[in-house]
C-alpha positions, 0 to 999 in steps of 0.5 A: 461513499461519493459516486463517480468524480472526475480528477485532474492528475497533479503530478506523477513520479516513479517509484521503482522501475515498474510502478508510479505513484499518481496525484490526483485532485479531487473536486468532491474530497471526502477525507479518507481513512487509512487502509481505503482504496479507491476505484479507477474508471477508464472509457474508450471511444466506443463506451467500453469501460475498465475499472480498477481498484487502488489504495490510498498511499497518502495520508488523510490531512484534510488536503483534497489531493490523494496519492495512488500508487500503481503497478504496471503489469505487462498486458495490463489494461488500466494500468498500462495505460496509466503508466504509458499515456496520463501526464499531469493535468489528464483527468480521471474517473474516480470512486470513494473512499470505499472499505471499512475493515482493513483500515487503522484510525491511528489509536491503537498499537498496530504491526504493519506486514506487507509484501511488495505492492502490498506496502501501499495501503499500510504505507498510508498508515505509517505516514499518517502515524507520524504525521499524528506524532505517533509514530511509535504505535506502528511496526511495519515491515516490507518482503521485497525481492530486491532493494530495487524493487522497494517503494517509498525507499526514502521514508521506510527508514528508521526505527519503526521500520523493517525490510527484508529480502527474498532475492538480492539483499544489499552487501551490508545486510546480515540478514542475507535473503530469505522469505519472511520469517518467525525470526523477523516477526517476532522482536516487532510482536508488542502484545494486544496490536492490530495486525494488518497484512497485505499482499499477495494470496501466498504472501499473506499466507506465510506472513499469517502462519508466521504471525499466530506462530510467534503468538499474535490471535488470529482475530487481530489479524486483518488480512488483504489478498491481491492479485494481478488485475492490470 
């Protein structure tokens, strides 16, 4: 893991009402692997510091240029600051790439399950699988509230991808709104994958329950909480 490094932002873009992706140039790139995050250091005038932790959403392709998506949570410190003040060309402080057990290496089958913010590190994964041309060892599916709230929307599409929907689901839906079910899991479930779940502490609760109830071993399951941090 490198040490602190100064980025330069290259661009900025929404992604929903409420969180930005922000790409960033690295001086100092060591590719990453996908399910890394990467640590974010803000300092005031006074030397008062915050720092934040991020996943990679962009794919591992040797460029020295990588993608955080962030959202912005009212009264959030870092984020935003993020979302309020960076503009292309600002400069940041950067660390990694850190982790080394939520991480896929684009080999083995693997089942992606994430739940709203959830998506950005596994998103990494899905990108990098196609970019590979493997794309048919992922199975990803996304919880979100509402098709609004959906990040990535343009590329969580096709066959090895699912969305489901707790809140507002779109009129053509058939699946209506609910939490995620054994029902949704269950045709995604090969046999011997990886599993991968990331979200929020209750999120990946329900979605490992529903997982070793439709059969999937507990000890393929990997497992990232979160929680607000600002």
């Amino acid at each position: 893991m490198a040490g602190w490094q100064t980025a330069t932002v290259v661009s900025v873009r929404a992604e929903t009402a409420s969180a930005r992706t922000f790409r960033l140039r690295l001086p100092e790139f060591e590719p990453h692997l996908p399910g890394q995050h990467y640590v974010l250091r803000l300092t005031a005038p006074d030397g008062y510091r915050a720092s934040r932790s991020y996943s990679v959403a962009s794919v591992p392709d040797g460029s020295p240029e990588i993608e955080l998506t962030v959202e912005r949570l009212p009264g959030g410190e870092v984020s935003e600051f993020l979302h309020d003040v960076v503009v292309p060309g600002d400069e940041l402080e950067v660390r990694g790439p850190i982790g080394g057990w939520f991480v896929w290496r684009v080999d083995r089958p693997a089942l992606l399950v994430g739940g709203g913010s959830g998506v950005v590190p596994l998103m990494a994964m899905l990108r990098a699988a196609r970019s590979a041309g493997k794309a048919d060892l992922v199975r990803l599916v996304v919880s979100v509230r509402t098709p609004e709230d959906l990040y990535y929307r343009d590329e969580i599409t096709g066959p090895q991808t699912t969305v489901v929907h707790t809140r507002v689901a779109p009129p053509d839906e058939a699946r209506g709104v609910d939490r995620l079910t054994t029902a949704d899991l269950a045709p995604l479930v090969r046999g011997g994958e990886d599993v991968f779940v990331c979200g929020s502490p209750g999120f990946c609760d329900t979605a490992t329950d529903r997982l070793t109830e439709v059969g999937v071993p507990e000890r393929a399951i990997r497992v990232e909480r979160f929680g607000p941090s600002g």
